[in-house]
N, C-alpha and C positions, 0 to 999 in steps of 0.2 A: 661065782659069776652068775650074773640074774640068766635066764630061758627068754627066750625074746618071744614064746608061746603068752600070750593072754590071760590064759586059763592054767597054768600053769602048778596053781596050789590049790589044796582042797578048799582053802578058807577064804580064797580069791573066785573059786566057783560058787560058793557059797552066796559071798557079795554081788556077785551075777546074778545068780537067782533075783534075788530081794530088789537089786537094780533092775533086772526086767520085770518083773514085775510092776515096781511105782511107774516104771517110764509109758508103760502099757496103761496103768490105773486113771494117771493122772491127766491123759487128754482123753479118756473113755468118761470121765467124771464131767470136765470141763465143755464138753461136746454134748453129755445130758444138759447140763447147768443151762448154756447158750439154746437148745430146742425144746429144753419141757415148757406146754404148754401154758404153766400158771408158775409167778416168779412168787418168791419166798418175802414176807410180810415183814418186813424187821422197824414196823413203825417208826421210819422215821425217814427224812429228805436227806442225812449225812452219806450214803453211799453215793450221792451224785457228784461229793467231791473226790471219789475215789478213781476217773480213769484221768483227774489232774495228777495225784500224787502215785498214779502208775506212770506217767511219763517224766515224773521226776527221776521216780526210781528205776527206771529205763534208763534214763540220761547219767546218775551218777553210776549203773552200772559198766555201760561202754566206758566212762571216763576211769572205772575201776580195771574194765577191763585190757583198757590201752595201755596204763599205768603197766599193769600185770606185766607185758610183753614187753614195754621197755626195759622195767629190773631184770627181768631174766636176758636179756640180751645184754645186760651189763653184769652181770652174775652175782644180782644183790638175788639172793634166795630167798633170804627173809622176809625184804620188802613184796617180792613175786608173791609169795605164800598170804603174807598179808593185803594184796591188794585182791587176789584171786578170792581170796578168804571172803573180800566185803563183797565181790563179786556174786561169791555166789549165795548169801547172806542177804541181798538183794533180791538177788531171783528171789529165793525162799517166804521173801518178804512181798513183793509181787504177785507172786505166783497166789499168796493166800488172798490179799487185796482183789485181783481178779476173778477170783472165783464168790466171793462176798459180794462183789459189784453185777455180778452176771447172774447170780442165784438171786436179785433180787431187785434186777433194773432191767426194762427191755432192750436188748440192740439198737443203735441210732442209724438211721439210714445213711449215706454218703450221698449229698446231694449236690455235687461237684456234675459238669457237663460236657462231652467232648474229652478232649486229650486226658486232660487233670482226671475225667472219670478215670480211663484206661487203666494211667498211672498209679493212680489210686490201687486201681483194684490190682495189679499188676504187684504192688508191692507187699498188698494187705495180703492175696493166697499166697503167696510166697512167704511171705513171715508165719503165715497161719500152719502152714506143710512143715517147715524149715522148726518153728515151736514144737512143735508135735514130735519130731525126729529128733532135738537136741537133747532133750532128757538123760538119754541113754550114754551116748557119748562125755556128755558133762559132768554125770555123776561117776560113770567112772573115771575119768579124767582125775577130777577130785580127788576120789578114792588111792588112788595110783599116786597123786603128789603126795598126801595126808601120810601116806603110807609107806613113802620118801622109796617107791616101784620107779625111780627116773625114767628107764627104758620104757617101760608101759606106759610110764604117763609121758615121753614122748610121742610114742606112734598114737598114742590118742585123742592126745590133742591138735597133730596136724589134723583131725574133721573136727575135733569139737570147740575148738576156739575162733574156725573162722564162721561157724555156724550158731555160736553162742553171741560172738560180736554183730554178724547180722542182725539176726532176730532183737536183740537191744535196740540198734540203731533204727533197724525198720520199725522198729514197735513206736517210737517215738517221731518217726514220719508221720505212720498212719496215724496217730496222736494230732499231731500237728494239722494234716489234712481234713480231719473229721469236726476236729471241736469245732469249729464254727457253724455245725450242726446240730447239737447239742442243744436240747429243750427242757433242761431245768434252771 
Protein backbone atom coordinates (compact mmCIF):
# COMPACT_ATOMS: atom_id res chain seq x y z
CA UNK A 1 0.00 0.00 0.00
CA UNK A 2 1.50 3.40 -1.21
CA UNK A 3 2.14 6.38 2.15
CA UNK A 4 -0.02 9.07 1.18
CA UNK A 5 3.24 11.38 2.68
CA UNK A 6 4.84 13.06 -0.53
CA UNK A 7 8.06 12.60 0.43
CA UNK A 8 7.92 9.36 1.34
CA UNK A 9 11.14 7.66 -0.45
CA UNK A 10 14.59 8.45 -0.57
CA UNK A 11 14.67 8.53 -4.35
CA UNK A 12 11.37 10.58 -4.37
CA UNK A 13 13.17 13.25 -1.94
CA UNK A 14 15.88 13.16 -4.12
CA UNK A 15 13.60 14.23 -7.38
CA UNK A 16 12.39 17.01 -5.02
CA UNK A 17 15.50 18.34 -4.59
CA UNK A 18 16.40 18.67 -8.39
CA UNK A 19 12.55 19.73 -8.99
CA UNK A 20 12.99 22.58 -6.54
CA UNK A 21 15.58 23.53 -7.72
CA UNK A 22 14.66 23.98 -11.76
CA UNK A 23 11.35 25.47 -10.45
CA UNK A 24 13.43 27.98 -8.47
CA UNK A 25 16.18 28.41 -11.50
CA UNK A 26 13.84 28.73 -14.18
CA UNK A 27 11.81 32.03 -13.43
CA UNK A 28 15.20 33.49 -11.69
CA UNK A 29 16.56 32.98 -15.37
CA UNK A 30 13.55 34.14 -17.19
CA UNK A 31 13.18 37.28 -14.84
CA UNK A 32 17.11 38.14 -15.79
CA UNK A 33 16.44 37.44 -19.64
CA UNK A 34 12.96 39.96 -19.45
CA UNK A 35 15.36 43.17 -17.14
CA UNK A 36 18.97 42.77 -18.41
CA UNK A 37 19.68 45.78 -19.77
CA UNK A 38 21.29 44.80 -23.37
CA UNK A 39 19.19 41.94 -25.32
CA UNK A 40 21.46 39.13 -26.76
CA UNK A 41 22.47 39.76 -30.81
CA UNK A 42 21.53 36.56 -32.55
CA UNK A 43 21.56 38.32 -36.16
CA UNK A 44 18.75 37.96 -37.28
CA UNK A 45 14.70 39.29 -37.66
CA UNK A 46 13.43 35.36 -37.09
CA UNK A 47 12.89 35.57 -33.24
CA UNK A 48 9.98 38.01 -33.94
CA UNK A 49 8.07 35.21 -35.26
CA UNK A 50 8.51 33.47 -31.96
CA UNK A 51 5.75 34.95 -29.58
CA UNK A 52 3.30 33.74 -32.73
CA UNK A 53 4.43 30.16 -32.51
CA UNK A 54 4.26 30.63 -28.48
CA UNK A 55 0.61 31.19 -28.73
CA UNK A 56 0.32 28.28 -30.84
CA UNK A 57 2.02 26.28 -28.59
CA UNK A 58 0.01 27.70 -25.79
CA UNK A 59 -3.09 26.80 -27.69
CA UNK A 60 -2.38 23.07 -28.58
CA UNK A 61 -1.08 22.80 -25.07
CA UNK A 62 -4.65 23.60 -23.31
CA UNK A 63 -6.22 21.65 -26.13
CA UNK A 64 -3.56 18.68 -24.88
CA UNK A 65 -4.32 19.60 -21.74
CA UNK A 66 -8.29 19.23 -21.80
CA UNK A 67 -7.78 16.16 -23.79
CA UNK A 68 -5.61 14.95 -20.82
CA UNK A 69 -8.73 15.35 -18.21
CA UNK A 70 -11.26 13.92 -20.42
CA UNK A 71 -9.31 10.33 -20.88
CA UNK A 72 -8.74 10.03 -17.39
CA UNK A 73 -12.16 10.69 -16.50
CA UNK A 74 -12.95 7.86 -18.80
CA UNK A 75 -10.26 5.78 -17.62
CA UNK A 76 -8.39 5.56 -20.88
CA UNK A 77 -4.73 5.94 -18.95
CA UNK A 78 -2.86 5.52 -21.88
CA UNK A 79 -4.42 8.10 -23.88
CA UNK A 80 -4.23 10.66 -20.32
CA UNK A 81 -0.46 9.76 -20.25
CA UNK A 82 -0.15 10.48 -23.86
CA UNK A 83 -1.88 13.66 -24.06
CA UNK A 84 -0.29 14.96 -20.56
CA UNK A 85 2.85 13.72 -22.26
CA UNK A 86 2.43 16.33 -25.50
CA UNK A 87 1.42 18.52 -22.70
CA UNK A 88 4.09 18.89 -21.15
CA UNK A 89 6.48 18.46 -24.20
CA UNK A 90 4.87 21.65 -25.15
CA UNK A 91 5.74 23.50 -22.18
CA UNK A 92 9.26 22.31 -22.60
CA UNK A 93 9.03 23.37 -26.08
CA UNK A 94 7.64 26.96 -25.01
CA UNK A 95 9.42 27.41 -22.26
CA UNK A 96 12.78 27.37 -24.56
CA UNK A 97 11.05 29.55 -27.50
CA UNK A 98 10.56 32.13 -24.69
CA UNK A 99 13.38 32.37 -23.21
CA UNK A 100 15.21 32.77 -26.94
CA UNK A 101 12.54 35.38 -27.79
CA UNK A 102 13.07 37.48 -24.38
CA UNK A 103 17.01 37.13 -24.43
CA UNK A 104 16.95 38.79 -27.59
CA UNK A 105 13.79 41.08 -28.28
CA UNK A 106 12.71 43.99 -26.15
CA UNK A 107 9.10 43.65 -24.39
CA UNK A 108 6.21 45.25 -26.50
CA UNK A 109 4.26 47.63 -24.53
CA UNK A 110 0.27 46.94 -24.29
CA UNK A 111 -1.24 49.76 -25.68
CA UNK A 112 -4.93 48.98 -25.09
CA UNK A 113 -6.96 51.96 -22.92
CA UNK A 114 -9.54 52.00 -20.15
CA UNK A 115 -11.24 48.62 -19.31
CA UNK A 116 -9.34 46.41 -22.05
CA UNK A 117 -5.99 48.06 -20.24
CA UNK A 118 -7.21 46.65 -16.68
CA UNK A 119 -8.10 43.37 -18.20
CA UNK A 120 -5.24 43.14 -19.80
CA UNK A 121 -2.92 43.64 -17.16
CA UNK A 122 -5.25 41.89 -14.78
CA UNK A 123 -4.75 38.67 -16.68
CA UNK A 124 -1.11 39.12 -17.75
CA UNK A 125 0.18 39.40 -13.54
CA UNK A 126 -1.89 36.68 -12.87
CA UNK A 127 -0.54 34.39 -15.58
CA UNK A 128 3.02 35.93 -14.94
CA UNK A 129 2.61 34.80 -10.72
CA UNK A 130 0.48 31.60 -11.50
CA UNK A 131 3.86 30.76 -14.52
CA UNK A 132 6.31 31.18 -11.93
CA UNK A 133 4.48 28.99 -9.26
CA UNK A 134 3.43 26.01 -11.75
CA UNK A 135 6.71 24.57 -12.31
CA UNK A 136 6.92 23.01 -9.12
CA UNK A 137 3.66 21.46 -8.86
CA UNK A 138 3.81 20.25 -12.72
CA UNK A 139 6.89 18.57 -12.72
CA UNK A 140 6.13 16.64 -9.91
CA UNK A 141 2.78 15.98 -10.93
CA UNK A 142 4.56 14.30 -14.06
CA UNK A 143 6.99 12.74 -12.05
CA UNK A 144 4.30 11.03 -9.76
CA UNK A 145 2.18 9.87 -13.09
CA UNK A 146 5.65 8.72 -15.13
CA UNK A 147 6.28 6.81 -12.03
CA UNK A 148 2.74 5.23 -12.17
CA UNK A 149 2.78 7.14 -7.78
CA UNK A 150 -1.33 7.36 -8.57
CA UNK A 151 -1.96 8.68 -5.16
CA UNK A 152 0.62 11.36 -5.26
CA UNK A 153 -0.02 12.23 -8.56
CA UNK A 154 -3.43 12.63 -7.46
CA UNK A 155 -3.24 15.04 -4.68
CA UNK A 156 -0.81 16.91 -6.97
CA UNK A 157 -2.59 17.51 -9.53
CA UNK A 158 -5.75 18.89 -7.81
CA UNK A 159 -3.10 22.38 -7.75
CA UNK A 160 -1.25 21.70 -10.56
CA UNK A 161 -3.64 21.02 -13.33
CA UNK A 162 -5.96 23.80 -12.77
CA UNK A 163 -2.93 26.18 -12.54
CA UNK A 164 -1.03 24.63 -15.47
CA UNK A 165 -4.43 24.87 -17.68
CA UNK A 166 -4.63 28.68 -16.52
CA UNK A 167 -1.50 29.74 -17.43
CA UNK A 168 -1.88 28.03 -21.15
CA UNK A 169 -5.09 29.53 -21.60
CA UNK A 170 -4.09 33.02 -20.26
CA UNK A 171 -0.98 32.92 -21.99
CA UNK A 172 -2.80 32.87 -25.23
CA UNK A 173 -5.17 35.84 -24.23
CA UNK A 174 -2.41 37.97 -23.47
CA UNK A 175 -1.11 36.70 -26.86
CA UNK A 176 -4.20 37.61 -28.39
CA UNK A 177 -4.39 41.16 -26.53
CA UNK A 178 -0.93 42.40 -27.25
CA UNK A 179 -0.14 41.31 -30.89
CA UNK A 180 -1.78 44.23 -32.40
CA UNK A 181 0.98 45.92 -30.70
CA UNK A 182 3.69 44.36 -32.02
CA UNK A 183 6.39 46.48 -34.28
CA UNK A 184 8.21 43.95 -36.35
Amino acid sequence: MEKNDLLSSVEDRGIIKWVTVIAIAVPVVVAVLLFMPNKIDLASEWVYFLPHLNAVINTAASVALILGLVFIKKGNIQLHRASMTTAFGLGAIFLVSYVIYHAAAESTSFGGEGLVKSVYYFILITHIILAAIALFPILLAYYFGYTDQREKHKKIVRFAYPIWLYVTVSGVLVYLMISPYYTF
